[in-house]
N, C-alpha and C positions, 0 to 999 in steps of 0.2 A: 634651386635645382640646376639653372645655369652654372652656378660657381663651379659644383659637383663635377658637371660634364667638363668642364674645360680641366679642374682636377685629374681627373678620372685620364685624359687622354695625355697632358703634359708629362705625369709620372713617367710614363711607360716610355715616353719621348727622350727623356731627360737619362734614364737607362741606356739605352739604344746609344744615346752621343756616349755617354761615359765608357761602355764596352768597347767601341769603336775605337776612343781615345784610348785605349788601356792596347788594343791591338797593334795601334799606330806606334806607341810608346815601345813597341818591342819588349816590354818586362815578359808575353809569353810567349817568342820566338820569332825569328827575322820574317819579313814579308819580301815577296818577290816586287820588283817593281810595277809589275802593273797589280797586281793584289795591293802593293801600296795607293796609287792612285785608285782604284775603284773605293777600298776604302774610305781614301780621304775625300771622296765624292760624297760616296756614304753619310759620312758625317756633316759636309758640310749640308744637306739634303734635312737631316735631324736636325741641325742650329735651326735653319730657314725654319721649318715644321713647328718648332719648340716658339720660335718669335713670332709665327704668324699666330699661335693658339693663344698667348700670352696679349697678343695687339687685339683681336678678336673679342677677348675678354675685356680687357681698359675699353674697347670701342665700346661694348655691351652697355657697361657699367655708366659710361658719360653721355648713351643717347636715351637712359631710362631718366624720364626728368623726374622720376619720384621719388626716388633714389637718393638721399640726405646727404649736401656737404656737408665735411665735417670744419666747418669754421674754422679759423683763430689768427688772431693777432701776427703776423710773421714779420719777419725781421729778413726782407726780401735782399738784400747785399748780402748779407751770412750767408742765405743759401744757392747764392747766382756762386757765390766764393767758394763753396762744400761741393755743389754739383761742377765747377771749372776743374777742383782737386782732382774729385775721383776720374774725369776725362783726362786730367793732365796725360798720362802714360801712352792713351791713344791717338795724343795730339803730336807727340813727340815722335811713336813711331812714325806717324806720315809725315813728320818733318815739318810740322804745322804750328805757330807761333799761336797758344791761345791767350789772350788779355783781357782785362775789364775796367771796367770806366763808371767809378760808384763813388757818388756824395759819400761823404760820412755822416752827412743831417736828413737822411733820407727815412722819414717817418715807416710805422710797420702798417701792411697792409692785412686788410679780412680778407683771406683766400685761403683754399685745402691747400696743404701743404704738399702732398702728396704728386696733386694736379697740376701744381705751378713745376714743380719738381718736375714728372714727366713732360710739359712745355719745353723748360728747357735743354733735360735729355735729350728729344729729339731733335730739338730745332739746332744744337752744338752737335750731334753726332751726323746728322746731314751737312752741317759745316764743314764740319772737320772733313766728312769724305768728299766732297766737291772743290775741295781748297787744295791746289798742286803744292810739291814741297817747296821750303821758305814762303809757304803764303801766310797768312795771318786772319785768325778771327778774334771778336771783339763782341764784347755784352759788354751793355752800359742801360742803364735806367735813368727815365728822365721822368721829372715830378712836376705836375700842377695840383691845382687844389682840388679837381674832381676826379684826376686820375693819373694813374702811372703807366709809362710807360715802356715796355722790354725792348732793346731792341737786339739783336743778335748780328753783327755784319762780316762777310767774310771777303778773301780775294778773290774766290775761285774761278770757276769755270764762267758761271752766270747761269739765266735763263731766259730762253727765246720770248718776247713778246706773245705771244700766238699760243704757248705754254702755259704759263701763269695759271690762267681760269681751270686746268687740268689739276694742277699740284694737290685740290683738297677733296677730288674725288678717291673713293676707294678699290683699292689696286691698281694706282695709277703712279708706274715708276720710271724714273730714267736713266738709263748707263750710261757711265762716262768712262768707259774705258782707260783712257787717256791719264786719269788722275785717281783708276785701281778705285772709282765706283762703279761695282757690277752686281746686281742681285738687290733684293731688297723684297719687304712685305707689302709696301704700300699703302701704308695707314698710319706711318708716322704723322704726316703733316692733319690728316681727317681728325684723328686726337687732339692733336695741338688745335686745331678750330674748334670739336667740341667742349672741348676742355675750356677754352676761352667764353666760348658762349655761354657756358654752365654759370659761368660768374658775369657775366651780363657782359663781356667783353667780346673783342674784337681782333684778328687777322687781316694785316697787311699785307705787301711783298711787293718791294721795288728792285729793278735786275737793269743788268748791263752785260750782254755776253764777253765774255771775255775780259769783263771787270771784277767781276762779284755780284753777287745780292741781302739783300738784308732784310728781314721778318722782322717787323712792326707786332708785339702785340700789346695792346691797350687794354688795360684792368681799370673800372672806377673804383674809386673811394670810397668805404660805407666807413660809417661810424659803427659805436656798438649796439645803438639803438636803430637805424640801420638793418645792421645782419642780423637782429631777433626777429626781425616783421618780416623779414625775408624769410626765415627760420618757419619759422610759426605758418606763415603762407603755404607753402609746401607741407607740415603737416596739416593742417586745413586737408590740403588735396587729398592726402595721404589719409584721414581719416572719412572722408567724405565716400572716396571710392570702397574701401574697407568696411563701412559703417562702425567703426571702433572709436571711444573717445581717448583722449593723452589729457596730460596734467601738466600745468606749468608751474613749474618754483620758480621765483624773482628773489634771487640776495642778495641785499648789498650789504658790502663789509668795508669797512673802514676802523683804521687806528695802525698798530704797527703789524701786526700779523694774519693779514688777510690771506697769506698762504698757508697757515695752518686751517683759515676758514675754509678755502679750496681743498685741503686733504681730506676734512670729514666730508664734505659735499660729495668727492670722489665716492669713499668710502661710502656711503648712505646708499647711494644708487646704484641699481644693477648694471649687470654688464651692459645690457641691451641696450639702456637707457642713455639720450644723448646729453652730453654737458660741455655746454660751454661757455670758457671766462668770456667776460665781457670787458669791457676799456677799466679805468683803475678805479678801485674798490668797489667792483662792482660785480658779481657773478651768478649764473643762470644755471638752472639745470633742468631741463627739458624732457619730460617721461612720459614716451609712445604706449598706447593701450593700456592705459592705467585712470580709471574712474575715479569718482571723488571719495570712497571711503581709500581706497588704495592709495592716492595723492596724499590725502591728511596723516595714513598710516608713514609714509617718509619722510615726511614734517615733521611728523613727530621724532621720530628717528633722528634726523638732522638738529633738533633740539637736544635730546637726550647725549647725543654726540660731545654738540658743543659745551654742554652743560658738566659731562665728566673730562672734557678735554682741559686737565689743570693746565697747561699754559695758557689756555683762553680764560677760565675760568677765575685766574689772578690776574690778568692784565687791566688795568683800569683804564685803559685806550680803545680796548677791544667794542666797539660799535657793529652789532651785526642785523638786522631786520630780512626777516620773511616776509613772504605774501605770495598768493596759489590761487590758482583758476585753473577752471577745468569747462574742456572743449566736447559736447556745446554744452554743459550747464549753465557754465556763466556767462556762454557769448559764442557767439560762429565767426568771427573777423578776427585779426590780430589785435586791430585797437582796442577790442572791447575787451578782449583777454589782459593785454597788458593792463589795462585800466583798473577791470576788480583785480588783479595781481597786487599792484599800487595798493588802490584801496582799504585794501586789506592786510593789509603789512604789519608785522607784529615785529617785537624785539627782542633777539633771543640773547642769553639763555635767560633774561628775567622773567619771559612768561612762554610757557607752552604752547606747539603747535598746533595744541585743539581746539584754540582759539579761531584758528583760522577757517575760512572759507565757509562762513555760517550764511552766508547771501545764496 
């Protein structure tokens, strides 16, 4: 219903700028100059509107803690390199030097792709506007074995001492006239903390006025076994408050074509339903409000799958094994779920899914 409402008022928002911009544009007749600038107030009135409704919503969405990451593997230099590209244009207007400082041995991390992405959206676009021209900012990641770490640092302005503890309250912004930041929503930085926290991490920030500052954020390291007890945890909640049961598939796949094992997996399971790979040869797929005749029914399915999929079907490498439990039939904790999961594992496509989950 949330999503809805914030739908529901963006549209009409998103309208209103483009009219505006269509006026401004002169394609349908010249403006006086103050009809030009009241206009161009106008609009910039509509951005503001359009980005607080849009912050509003991401806020929404990162302080529902029931709310499912969606996991995976990410390959976190690719996308500090994708997100620095699409800024490039805006770093250049302010005359601002963006750079990065990335291992090439830098393992992939479990985190929403989405989330990290918005991280460092904001945390480069507050850079970039607090950094005078010829300044420079800099992303660089720094790796231990429990965790990674972002750091984003720029020359700018800085920020006062006295400051700081304010940055991650909400609507809480600062002009810097001086280096053309003026205006803002206020909930860039609130995101970046919950966003951080949602994955069990963490929010820095060391400053020096008139030097720069730089945002610390710290992600731990889960494995793949790891982010399914985590996974599974959260539905736990999710079905506790709902009183609805889910179903877990455990796959592991091994030989040369485990990504065609992932297709049919894809394929098997509904939109709704969540799936995700897990570390190598090994893959999960996790289905909310689905009982155990409903579970066995997709097992089955995911057999049938692999069973007419002839490149699987010939490949004498192809290693693939099921196993399903179902929340609470076979258990109310994640351990005990994984466990009959294991358990019960069968080997597809030599034998059918209906084998399974007879416990």
């Amino acid at each position: 219903m949330l999503h809805l409402i914030f739908h529901e008022v963006r549209t009409p928002l998103s309208s209103i700028y483009g009219y505006l911009s269509i006026l401004l544009s002169g394609e349908i007749g010249a403006l006086s100059p103050q009809q030009q600038e009241i206009t161009e107030r106008m609009r910039e009135l509509a951005r503001y509107l359009t980005a607080l409704i849009t912050n509003l919503r991401q806020l929404a969405l990162v302080s529902n803690e029931l709310t499912m990451i969606p996991w995976e593997p990410l390959d976190l230099a690719a996308l500090i390199r994708t997100v620095c590209r699409n800024l490039s244009t805006e770093a250049k207007r302010k005359g601002v030097r963006l750079t990065t400082q990335l291992s090439s041995r830098l393992p992939r991390i479990w985190a929403e792709r989405d989330g990290l992405t918005q991280i460092l959206i904001n945390l480069l676009v507050n850079a970039i506007k607090f950094t005078p021209t010829r300044g420079r900012v800099t992303v660089a990641v720094h790796n231990s074995d429990h965790a990674m770490r972002l750091t984003v640092r720029d020359t700018g302005v800085g920020i006062q001492a006295s400051t700081i503890p304010r940055l991650f309250k909400e609507f809480y912004h600062e002009d810097k006239p001086e280096v053309g930041a003026v205006g803002g929503t206020g909930f860039g930085l609130v995101i970046v903390k919950r966003i951080a926290e949602r994955h069990g991490g963490s929010v820095k920030v060391t400053s020096r006025v008139g030097r720069g500052s730089t945002f610390h954020v710290t992600l731990p390291r889960r494995n793949g076994a790891q982010v399914i007890k985590t996974i599974l945890g959260q539905l736990i909640e999710q079905a506790q408050q709902h009183q609805e049961p889910f179903t877990l598939l455990l796959l592991k796949a091994g030989g040369v074509a485990p990504d065609r094992v992932e297709r049919v997996i894809k394929e098997s399971i509904r939109a709704e339903d969540y799936y995700y790979p897990l570390e190598q040869a090994r893959l999960v797929a996790v289905l909310v409000r689905t009982n155990l005749q409903g579970g066995q029914m997709t097992a089955e399915r995911i057999a049938q799958r692999v069973e007419r999929e002839l490149t699987l079907r010939h490949d004498p490498t192809l290693k693939a094994y099921l196993g399903l439990a179902v929340y609470p039939t076979h258990g109310k904790d994640a351990a005990r779920l994984l466990r009959v999961a294991n358990e019960q594992i069968i080997e597809l496509p030599r034998t059918t899914a209906a084998a399974v989950a007879k416990a």
